[in-house]
VOBA-1610 file (N, C-alpha, C; in pm, whole numbers, padded with zeros to 5 digits, always signed):
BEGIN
Unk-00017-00589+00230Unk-00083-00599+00102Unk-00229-00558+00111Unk-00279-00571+00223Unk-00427-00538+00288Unk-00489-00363+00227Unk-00381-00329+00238Unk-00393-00170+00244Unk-00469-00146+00098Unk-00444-00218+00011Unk-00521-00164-00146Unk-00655-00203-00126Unk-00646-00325-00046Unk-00876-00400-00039Unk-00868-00269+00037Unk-00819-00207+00160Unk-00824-00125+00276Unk-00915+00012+00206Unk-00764+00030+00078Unk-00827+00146+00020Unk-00972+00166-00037Unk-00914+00099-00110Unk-01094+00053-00216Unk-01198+00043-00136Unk-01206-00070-00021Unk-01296-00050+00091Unk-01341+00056+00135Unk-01259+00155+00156Unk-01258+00325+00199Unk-01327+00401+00116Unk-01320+00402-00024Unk-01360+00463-00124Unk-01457+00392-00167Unk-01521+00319-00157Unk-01643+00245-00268Unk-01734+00244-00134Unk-01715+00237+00008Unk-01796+00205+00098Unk-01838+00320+00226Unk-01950+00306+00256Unk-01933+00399+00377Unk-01912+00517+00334Unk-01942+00580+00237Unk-01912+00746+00236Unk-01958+00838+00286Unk-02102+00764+00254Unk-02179+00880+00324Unk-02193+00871+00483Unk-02174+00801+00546Unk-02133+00810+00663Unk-02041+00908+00702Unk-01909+00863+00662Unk-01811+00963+00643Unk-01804+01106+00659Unk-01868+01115+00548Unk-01906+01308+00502Unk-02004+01378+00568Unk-02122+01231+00653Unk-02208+01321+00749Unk-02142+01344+00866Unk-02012+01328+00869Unk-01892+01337+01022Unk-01849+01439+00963Unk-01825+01509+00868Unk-01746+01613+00833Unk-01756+01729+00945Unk-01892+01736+00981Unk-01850+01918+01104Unk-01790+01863+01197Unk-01803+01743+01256Unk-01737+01663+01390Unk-01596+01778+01395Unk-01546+01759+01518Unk-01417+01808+01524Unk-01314+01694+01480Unk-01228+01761+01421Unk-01115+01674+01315Unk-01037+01586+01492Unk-01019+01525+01451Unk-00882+01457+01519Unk-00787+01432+01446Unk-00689+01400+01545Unk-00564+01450+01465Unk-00476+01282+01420Unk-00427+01307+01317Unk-00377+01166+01228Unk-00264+01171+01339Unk-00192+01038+01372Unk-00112+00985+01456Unk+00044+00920+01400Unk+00141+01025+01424Unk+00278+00913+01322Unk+00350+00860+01397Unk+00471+00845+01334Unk+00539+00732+01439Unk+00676+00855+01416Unk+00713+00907+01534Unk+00786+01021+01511Unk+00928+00921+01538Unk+00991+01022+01404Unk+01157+01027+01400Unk+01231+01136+01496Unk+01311+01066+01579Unk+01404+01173+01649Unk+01484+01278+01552Unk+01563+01362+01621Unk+01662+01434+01544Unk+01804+01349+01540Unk+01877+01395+01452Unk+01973+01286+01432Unk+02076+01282+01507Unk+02149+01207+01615Unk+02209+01222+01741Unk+02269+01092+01755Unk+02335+01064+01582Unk+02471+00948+01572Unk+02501+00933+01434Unk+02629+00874+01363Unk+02610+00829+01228Unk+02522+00717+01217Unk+02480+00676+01100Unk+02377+00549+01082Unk+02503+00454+01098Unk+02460+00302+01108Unk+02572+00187+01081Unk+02481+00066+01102Unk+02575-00016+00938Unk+02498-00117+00966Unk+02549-00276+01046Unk+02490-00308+01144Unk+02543-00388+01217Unk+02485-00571+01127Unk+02512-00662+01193Unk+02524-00802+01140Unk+02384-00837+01131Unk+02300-00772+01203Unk+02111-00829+01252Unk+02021-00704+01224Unk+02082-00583+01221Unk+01996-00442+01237Unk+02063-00349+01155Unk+02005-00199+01165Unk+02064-00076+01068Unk+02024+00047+01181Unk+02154+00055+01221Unk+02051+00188+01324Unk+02093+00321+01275Unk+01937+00389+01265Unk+01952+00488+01190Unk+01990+00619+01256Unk+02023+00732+01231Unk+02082+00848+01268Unk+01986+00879+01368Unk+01867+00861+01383Unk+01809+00854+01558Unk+01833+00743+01630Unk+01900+00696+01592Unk+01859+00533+01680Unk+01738+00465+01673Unk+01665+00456+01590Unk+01570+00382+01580Unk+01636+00261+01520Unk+01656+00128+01580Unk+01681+00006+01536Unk+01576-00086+01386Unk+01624-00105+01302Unk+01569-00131+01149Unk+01660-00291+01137Unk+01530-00379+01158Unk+01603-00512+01184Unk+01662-00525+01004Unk+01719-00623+00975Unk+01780-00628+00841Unk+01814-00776+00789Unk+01726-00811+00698Unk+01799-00967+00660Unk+01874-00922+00499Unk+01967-01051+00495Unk+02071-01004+00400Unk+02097-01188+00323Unk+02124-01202+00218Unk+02140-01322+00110Unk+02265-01281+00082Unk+02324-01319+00113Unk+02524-01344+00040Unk+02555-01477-00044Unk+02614-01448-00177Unk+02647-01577-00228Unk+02762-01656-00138Unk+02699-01784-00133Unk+02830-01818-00010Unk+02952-01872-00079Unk+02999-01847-00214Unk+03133-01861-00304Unk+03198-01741-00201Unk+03111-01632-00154Unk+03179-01495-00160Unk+03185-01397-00273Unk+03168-01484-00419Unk+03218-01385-00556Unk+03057-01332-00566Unk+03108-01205-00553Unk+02930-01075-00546Unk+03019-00993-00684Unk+02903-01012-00762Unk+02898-00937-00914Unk+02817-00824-00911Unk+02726-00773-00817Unk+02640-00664-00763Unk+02533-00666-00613Unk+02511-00548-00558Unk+02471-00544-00492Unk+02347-00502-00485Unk+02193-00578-00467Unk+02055-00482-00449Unk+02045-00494-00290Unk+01968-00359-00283Unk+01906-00253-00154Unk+01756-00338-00174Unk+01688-00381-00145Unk+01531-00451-00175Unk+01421-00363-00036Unk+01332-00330-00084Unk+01283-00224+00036Unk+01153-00261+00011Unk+01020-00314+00111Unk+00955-00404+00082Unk+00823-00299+00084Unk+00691-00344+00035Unk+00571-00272+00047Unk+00509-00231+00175Unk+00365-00169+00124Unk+00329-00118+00255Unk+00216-00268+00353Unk+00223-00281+00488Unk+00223-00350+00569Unk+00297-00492+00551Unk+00366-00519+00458Unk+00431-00607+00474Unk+00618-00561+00555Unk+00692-00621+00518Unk+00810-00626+00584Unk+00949-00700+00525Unk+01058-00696+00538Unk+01178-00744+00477Unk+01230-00871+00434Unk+01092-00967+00472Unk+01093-01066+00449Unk+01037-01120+00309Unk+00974-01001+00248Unk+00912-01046+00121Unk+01022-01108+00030Unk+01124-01041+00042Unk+01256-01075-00061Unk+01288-01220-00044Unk+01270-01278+00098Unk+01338-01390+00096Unk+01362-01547-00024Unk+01246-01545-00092Unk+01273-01646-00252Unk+01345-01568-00300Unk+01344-01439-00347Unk+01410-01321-00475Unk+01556-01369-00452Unk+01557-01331-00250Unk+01709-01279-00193Unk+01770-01416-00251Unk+01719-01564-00192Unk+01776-01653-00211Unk+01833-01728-00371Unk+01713-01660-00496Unk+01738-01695-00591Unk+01868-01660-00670Unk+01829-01503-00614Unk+01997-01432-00664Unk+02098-01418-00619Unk+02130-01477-00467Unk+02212-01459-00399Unk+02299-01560-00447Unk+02215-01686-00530Unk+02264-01836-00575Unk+02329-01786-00716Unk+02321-01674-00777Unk+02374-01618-00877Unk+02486-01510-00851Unk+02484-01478-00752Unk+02626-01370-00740Unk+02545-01255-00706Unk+02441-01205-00672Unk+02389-01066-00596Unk+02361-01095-00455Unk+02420-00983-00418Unk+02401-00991-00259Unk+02302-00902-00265Unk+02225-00922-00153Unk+02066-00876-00108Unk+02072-00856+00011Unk+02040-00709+00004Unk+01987-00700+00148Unk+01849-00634+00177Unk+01779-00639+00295Unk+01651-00582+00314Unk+01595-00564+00466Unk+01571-00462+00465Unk+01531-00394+00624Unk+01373-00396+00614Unk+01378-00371+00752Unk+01160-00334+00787Unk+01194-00189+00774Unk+01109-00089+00771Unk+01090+00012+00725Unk+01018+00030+00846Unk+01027+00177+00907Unk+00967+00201+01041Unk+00817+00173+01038Unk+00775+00122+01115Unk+00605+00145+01120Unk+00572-00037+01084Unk+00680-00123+01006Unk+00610-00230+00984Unk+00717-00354+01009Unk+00661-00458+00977Unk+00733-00609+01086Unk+00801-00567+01186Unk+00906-00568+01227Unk+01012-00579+01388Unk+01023-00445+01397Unk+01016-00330+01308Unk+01063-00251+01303Unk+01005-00138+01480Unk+01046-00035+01466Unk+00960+00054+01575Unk+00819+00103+01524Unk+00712+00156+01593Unk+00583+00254+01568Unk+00529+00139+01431Unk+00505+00035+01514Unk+00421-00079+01443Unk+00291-00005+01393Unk+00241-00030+01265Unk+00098+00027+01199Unk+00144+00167+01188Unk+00250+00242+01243Unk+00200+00409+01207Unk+00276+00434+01160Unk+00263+00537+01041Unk+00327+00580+00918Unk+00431+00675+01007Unk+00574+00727+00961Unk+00657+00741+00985Unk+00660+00859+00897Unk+00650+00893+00795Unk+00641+01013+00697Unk+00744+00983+00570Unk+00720+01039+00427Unk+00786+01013+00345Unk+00964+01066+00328Unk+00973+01207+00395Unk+01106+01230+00423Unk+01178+01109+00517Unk+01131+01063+00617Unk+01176+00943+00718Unk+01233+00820+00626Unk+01125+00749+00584Unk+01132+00650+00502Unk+01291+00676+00400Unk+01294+00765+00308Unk+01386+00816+00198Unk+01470+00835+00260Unk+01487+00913+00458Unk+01635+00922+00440Unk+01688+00753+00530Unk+01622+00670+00557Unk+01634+00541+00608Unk+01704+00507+00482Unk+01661+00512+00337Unk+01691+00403+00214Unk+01846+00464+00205Unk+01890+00624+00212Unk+01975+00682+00160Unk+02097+00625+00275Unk+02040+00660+00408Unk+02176+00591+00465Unk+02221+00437+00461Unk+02099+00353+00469Unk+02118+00209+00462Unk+02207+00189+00341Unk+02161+00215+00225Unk+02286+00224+00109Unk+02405+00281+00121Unk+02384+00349+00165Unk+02541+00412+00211Unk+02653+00317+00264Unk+02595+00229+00354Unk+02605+00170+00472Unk+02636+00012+00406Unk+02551+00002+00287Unk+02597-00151+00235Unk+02662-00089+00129Unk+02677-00008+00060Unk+02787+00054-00037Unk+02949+00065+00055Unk+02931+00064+00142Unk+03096-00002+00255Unk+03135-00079+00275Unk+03039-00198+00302Unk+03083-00354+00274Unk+03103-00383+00109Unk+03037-00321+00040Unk+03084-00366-00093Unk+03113-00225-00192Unk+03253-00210-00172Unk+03227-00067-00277Unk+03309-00096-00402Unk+03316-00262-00468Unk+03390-00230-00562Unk+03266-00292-00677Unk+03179-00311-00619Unk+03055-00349-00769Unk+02972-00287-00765Unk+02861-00238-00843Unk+02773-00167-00875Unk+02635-00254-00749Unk+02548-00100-00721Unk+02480-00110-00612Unk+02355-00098-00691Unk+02205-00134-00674Unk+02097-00127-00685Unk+02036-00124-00607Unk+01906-00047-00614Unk+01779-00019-00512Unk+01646-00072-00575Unk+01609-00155-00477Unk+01453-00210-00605Unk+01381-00171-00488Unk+01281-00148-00526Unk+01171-00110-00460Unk+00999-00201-00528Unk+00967-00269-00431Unk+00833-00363-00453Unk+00712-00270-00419Unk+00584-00234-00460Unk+00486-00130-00420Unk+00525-00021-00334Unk+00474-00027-00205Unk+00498+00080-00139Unk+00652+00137-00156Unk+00722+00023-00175Unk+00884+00063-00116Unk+00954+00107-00292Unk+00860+00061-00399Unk+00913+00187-00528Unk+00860+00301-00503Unk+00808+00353-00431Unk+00746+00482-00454Unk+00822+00542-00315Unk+00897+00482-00258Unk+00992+00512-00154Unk+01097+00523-00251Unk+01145+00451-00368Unk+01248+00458-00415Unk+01261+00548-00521Unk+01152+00588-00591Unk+01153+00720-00660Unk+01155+00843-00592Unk+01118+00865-00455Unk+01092+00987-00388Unk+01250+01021-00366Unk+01323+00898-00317Unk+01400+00908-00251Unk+01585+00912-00333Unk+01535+00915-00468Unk+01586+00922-00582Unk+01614+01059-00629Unk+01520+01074-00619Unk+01494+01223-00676Unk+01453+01345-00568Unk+01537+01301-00455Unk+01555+01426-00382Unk+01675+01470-00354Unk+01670+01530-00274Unk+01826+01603-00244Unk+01885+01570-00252Unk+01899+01426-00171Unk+02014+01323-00097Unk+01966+01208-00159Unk+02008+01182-00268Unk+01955+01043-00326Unk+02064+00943-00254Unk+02011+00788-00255Unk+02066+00711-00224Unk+02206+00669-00338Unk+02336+00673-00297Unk+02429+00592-00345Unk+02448+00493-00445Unk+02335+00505-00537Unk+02288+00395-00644Unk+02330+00390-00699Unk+02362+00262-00815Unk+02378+00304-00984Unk+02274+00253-01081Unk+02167+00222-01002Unk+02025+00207-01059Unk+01931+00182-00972Unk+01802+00180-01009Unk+01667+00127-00943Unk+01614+00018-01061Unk+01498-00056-00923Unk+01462-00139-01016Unk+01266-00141-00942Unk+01233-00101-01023Unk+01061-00063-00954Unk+00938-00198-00982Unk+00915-00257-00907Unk+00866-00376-00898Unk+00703-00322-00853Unk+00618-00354-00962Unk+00488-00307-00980Unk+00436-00171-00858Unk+00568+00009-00873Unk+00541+00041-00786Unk+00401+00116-00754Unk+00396+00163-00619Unk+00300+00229-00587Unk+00244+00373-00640Unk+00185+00379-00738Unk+00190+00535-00781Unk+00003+00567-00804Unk-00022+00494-00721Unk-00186+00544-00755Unk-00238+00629-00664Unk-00182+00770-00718Unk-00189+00886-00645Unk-00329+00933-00680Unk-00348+01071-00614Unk-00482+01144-00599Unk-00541+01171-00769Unk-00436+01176-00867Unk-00450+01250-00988Unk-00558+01150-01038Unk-00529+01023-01020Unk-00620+00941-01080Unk-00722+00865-01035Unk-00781+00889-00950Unk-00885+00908-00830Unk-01013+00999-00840Unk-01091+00954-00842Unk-01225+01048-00898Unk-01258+01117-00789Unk-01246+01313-00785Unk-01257+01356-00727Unk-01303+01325-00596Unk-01446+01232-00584Unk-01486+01230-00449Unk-01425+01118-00345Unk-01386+01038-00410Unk-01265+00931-00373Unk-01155+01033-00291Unk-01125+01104-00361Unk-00991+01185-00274Unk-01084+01294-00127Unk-01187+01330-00162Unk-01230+01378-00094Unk-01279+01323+00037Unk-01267+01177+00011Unk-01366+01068+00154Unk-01248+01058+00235Unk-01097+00993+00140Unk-01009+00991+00239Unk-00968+01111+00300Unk-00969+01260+00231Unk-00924+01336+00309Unk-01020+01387+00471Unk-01137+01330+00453Unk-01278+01357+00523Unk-01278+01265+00637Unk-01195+01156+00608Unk-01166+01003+00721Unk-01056+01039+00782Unk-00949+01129+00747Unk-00848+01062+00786Unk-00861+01215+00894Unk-00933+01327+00856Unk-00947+01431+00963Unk-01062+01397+01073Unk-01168+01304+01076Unk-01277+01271+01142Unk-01268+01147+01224Unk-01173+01044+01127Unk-01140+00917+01241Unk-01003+00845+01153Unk-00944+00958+01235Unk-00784+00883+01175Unk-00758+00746+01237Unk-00755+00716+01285Unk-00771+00609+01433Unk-00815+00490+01368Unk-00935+00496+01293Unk-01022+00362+01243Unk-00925+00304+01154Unk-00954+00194+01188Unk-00880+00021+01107Unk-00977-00013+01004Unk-00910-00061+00904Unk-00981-00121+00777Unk-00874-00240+00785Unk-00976-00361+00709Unk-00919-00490+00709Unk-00909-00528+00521Unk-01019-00504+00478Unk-01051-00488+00349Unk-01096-00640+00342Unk-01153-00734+00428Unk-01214-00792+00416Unk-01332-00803+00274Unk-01358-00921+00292Unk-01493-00913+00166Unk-01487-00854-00005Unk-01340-00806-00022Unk-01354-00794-00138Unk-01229-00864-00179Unk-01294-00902-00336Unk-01202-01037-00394Unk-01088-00979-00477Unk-00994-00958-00436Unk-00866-00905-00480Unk-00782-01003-00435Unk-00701-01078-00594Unk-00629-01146-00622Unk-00441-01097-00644Unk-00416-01075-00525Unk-00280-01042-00525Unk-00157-01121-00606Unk-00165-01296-00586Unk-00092-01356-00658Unk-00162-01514-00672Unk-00104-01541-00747Unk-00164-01699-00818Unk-00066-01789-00740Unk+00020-01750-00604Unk+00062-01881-00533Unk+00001-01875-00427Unk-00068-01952-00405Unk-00195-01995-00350Unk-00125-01997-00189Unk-00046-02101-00203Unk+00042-02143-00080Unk+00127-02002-00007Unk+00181-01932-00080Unk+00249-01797-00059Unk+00156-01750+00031Unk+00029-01683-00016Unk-00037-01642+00010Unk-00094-01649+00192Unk-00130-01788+00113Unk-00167-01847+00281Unk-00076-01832+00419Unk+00051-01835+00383Unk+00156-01814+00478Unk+00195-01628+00506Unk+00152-01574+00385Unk+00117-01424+00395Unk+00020-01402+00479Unk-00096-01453+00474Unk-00212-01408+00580Unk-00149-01442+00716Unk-00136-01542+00759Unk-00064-01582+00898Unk+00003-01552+00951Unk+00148-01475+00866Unk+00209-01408+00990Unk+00194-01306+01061Unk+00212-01273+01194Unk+00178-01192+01249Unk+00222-01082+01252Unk+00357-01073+01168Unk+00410-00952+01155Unk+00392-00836+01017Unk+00262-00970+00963Unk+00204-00875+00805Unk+00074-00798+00876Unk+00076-00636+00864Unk-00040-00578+00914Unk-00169-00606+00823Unk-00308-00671+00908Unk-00374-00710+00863Unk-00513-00552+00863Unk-00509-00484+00979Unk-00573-00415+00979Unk-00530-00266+00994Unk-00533-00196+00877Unk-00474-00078+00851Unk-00530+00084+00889Unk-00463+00173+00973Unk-00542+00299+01003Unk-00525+00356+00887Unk-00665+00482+00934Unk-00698+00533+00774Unk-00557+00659+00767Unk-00512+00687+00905Unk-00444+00792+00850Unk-00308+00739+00781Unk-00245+00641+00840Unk-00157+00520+00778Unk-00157+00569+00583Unk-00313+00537+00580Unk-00327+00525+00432Unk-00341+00648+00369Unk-00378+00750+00445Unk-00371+00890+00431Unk-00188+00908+00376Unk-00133+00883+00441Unk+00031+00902+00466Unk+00116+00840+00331Unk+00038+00739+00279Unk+00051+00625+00178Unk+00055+00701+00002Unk-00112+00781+00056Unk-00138+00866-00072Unk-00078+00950-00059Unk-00029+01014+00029Unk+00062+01127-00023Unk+00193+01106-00036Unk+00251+00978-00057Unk+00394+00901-00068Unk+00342+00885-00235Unk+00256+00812-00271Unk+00222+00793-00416Unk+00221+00903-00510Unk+00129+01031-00455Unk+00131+01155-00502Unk+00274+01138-00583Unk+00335+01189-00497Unk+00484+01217-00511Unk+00628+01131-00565Unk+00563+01029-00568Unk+00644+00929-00692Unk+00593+00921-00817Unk+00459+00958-00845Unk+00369+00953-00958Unk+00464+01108-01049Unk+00463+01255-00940Unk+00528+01321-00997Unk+00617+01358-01026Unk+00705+01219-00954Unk+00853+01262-00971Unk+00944+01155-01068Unk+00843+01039-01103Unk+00894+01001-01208Unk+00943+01050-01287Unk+00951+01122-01354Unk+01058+01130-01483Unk+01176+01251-01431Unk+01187+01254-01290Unk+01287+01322-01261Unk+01425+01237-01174Unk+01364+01091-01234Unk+01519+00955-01203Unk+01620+00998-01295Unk+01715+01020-01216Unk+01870+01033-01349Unk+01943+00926-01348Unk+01881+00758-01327Unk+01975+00669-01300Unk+01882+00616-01392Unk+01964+00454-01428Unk+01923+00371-01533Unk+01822+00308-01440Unk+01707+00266-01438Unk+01557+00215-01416Unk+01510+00115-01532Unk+01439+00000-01481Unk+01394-00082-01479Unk+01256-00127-01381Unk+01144-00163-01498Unk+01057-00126-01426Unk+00948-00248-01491Unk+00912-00312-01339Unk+00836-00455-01393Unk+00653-00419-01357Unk+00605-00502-01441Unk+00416-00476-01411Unk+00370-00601-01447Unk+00306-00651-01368Unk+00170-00736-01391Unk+00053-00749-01495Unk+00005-00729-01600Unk-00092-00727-01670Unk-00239-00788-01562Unk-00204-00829-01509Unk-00305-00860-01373Unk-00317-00851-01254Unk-00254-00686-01270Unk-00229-00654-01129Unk-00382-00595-01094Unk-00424-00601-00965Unk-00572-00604-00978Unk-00521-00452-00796Unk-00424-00443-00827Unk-00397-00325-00690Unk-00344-00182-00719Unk-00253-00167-00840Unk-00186-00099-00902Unk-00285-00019-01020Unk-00371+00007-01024Unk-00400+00061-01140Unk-00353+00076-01251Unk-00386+00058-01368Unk-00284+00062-01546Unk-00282+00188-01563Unk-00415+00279-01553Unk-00382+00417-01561Unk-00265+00492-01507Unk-00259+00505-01339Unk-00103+00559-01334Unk+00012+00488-01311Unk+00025+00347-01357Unk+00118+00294-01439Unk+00160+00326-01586Unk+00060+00356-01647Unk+00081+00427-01770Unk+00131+00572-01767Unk+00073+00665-01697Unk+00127+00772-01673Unk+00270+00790-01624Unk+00325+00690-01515Unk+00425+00712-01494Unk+00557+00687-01590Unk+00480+00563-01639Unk+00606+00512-01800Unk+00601+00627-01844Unk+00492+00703-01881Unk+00515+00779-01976Unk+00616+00884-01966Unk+00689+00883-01797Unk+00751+00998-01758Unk+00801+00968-01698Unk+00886+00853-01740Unk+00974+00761-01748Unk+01132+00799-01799Unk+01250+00838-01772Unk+01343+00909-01878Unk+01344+00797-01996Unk+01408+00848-02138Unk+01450+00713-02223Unk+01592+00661-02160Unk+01563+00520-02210Unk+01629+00392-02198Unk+01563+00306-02095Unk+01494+00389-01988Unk+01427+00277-01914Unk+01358+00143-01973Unk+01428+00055-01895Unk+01392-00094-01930Unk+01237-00096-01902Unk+01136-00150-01961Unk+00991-00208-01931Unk+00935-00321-01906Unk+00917-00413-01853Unk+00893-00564-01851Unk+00742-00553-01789Unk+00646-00601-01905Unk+00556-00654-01856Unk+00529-00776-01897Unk+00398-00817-01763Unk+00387-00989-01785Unk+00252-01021-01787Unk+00246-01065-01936Unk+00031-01093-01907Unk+00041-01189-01809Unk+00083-01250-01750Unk+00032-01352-01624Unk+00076-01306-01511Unk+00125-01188-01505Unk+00146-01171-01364Unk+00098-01072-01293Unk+00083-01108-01154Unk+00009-01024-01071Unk+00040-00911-00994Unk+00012-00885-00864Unk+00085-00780-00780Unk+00228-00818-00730Unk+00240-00922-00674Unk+00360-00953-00595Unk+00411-01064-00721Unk+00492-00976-00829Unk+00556-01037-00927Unk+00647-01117-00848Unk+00710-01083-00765Unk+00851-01165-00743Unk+00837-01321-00621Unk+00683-01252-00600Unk+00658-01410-00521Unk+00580-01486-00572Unk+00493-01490-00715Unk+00430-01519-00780Unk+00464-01675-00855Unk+00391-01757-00879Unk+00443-01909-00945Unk+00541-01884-01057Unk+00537-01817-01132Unk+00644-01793-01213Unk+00748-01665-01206Unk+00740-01683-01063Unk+00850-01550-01023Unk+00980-01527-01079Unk+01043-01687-01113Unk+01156-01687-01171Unk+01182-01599-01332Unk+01080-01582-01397Unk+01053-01523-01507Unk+01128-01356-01475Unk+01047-01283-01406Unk+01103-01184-01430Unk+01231-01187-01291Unk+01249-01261-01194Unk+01363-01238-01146Unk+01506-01250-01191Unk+01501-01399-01339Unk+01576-01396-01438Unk+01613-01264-01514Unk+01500-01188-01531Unk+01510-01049-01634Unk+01589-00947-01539Unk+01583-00944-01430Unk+01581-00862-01323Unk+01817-00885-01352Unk+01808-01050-01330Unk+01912-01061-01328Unk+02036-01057-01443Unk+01929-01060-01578Unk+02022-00997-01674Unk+02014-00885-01746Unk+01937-00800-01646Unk+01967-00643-01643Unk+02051-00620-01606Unk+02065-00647-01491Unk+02201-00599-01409Unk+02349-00656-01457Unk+02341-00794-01501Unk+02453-00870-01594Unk+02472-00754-01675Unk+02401-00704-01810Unk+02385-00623-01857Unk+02476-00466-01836Unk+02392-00416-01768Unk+02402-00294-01722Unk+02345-00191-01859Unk+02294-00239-01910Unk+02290-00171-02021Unk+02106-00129-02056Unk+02071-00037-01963Unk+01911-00022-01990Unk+01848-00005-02148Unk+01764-00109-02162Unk+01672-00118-02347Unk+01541-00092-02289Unk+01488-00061-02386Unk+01372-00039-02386Unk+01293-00169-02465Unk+01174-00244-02352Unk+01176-00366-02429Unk+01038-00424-02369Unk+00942-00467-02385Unk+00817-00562-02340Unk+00799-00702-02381Unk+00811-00733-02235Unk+00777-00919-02254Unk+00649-00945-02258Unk+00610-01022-02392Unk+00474-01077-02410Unk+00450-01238-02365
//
């Protein structure tokens, strides 16, 4: 969650430092490389190993009746990990959705801890993992939600070649605060950091960004050790150009979407939240919440929109609609 103070930190601070490094010789941004693919993916009882073998630990919520009325894919933000779902997983799992959710390379258990992995990587991880829980369950309808970083994984990854196995998404305040809406020199510092000191960590310390109003959540968010607290710039380099590209590929979803926002999201920007609704296909569902923040679904009144969440899918039937 660090990564938005990270950003802002990046952009409001230190620039001119920055830009007086510009003749320096560039160094080079650092990823967390994907092999070539040298097995089918499969998903095992604890993990998801993907067509390189990179091991993708995996927690999963089953209603324990057994009776599953649908299935969500839940794919978590950037430096956090698969554990964010765990209230969501447990709320709906007590309703008949089975949940499942992996680390995403680069963050919690996963491999190439802190380093970005690339946006093709990420998309084809979501496409086989669905695949993969679309086998254990192929007689109910499948969903992909995606929370910040991991909607803007779920639009990319939607709207490419090989989309994931879906019969909807569900975009949970995603990540789309791409370069477009970024004041020129803002785009220019990160591109100036991430060629001069890809390497450097930001904490985003010191600035007061209110992610969610559960106080307690929170606190147990800072502490674990498997939430990245201090983020490389090229990381975030890797981030914006994942946003770029969900910002422009919104309105090229051909599945029914549903799409939740915060009125106090203080990480997400309203501007290309607005832009992206706007290019949005029709019928997409809209849910916004004047009291809610970034991490809608872990938030004190999370149950609010995880209820909505859950009679969408009861549903199946995307409206177009805003909660006041």
């Amino acid at each position: 969650m660090r990564v938005w103070s990270d950003l802002k930190k990046l952009l409001t601070g230190g620039g001119l430092l920055l830009l007086s490094m510009a003749a320096c010789v560039a160094c080079t941004p650092a990823f967390h490389r994907t092999d070539a693919a040298v097995m089918p993916a499969s998903l095992k009882s604890s993990h998801f190993s993907a067509k390189d073998q990179a091991v993708l630990p995996v927690r999963r919520w089953l209603p324990e009746n057994g009776q599953i009325k649908a299935v969500i894919v839940a794919v978590h933000g950037f430096n956090d990990y698969s554990n964010f779902f765990d209230s969501a997983g447990r709320y709906l799992s007590q309703r008949g959705i089975a949940c499942y959710a992996y680390d995403q390379r680069g963050f919690g258990f996963a491999p190439g801890w802190g380093l970005w992995a690339g946006a093709d990587a990420y998309g084809d991880d979501l496409t086989d993992f669905s695949r993969e829980v679309r086998k254990h369950h192929p007689d109910v309808p499948l969903y992909v939600l995606g929370e910040s970083m991991g909607g803007a994984v779920v639009i990319a990854s939607m709207t490419s070649w090989n989309p994931p196995d879906a019969d909807g998404v569900i975009l949970v305040a995603p990540a789309v605060w791409g370069r477009k809406t970024m004041p020129w020199y803002q785009s220019r510092l990160l591109s100036v950091a991430t060629a001069v000191m890809p390497e450097l960590r930001l904490t985003g310390e010191g600035l007061r960004i209110m992610p969610s109003d559960n106080i307690d959540m929170l606190r147990k968010f800072s502490r674990d050790p498997k939430v990245i607290k201090a983020t490389r710039i090229d990381t975030i380099s890797g981030l914006t150009d994942l946003m770029d590209a969900a910002l422009d590929r919104a309105g090229d979803i051909k599945f029914p979407a549903m799409v939740l926002y915060g009125e106090k999201d203080q990480l997400i920007p309203k501007e290309p939240m607005t832009m992206m609704l706007e290019k949005m296909p029709p019928g997409t569902q809209v849910r916004i919440y004047p009291q809610g923040y970034h991490m809608l679904l872990r938030d004190l009144h999370a149950d609010i929109p995880l209820a909505d969440i859950l009679a969408w899918i009861e549903r199946r039937q995307p409206l177009n609609s805003t909660m006041h």
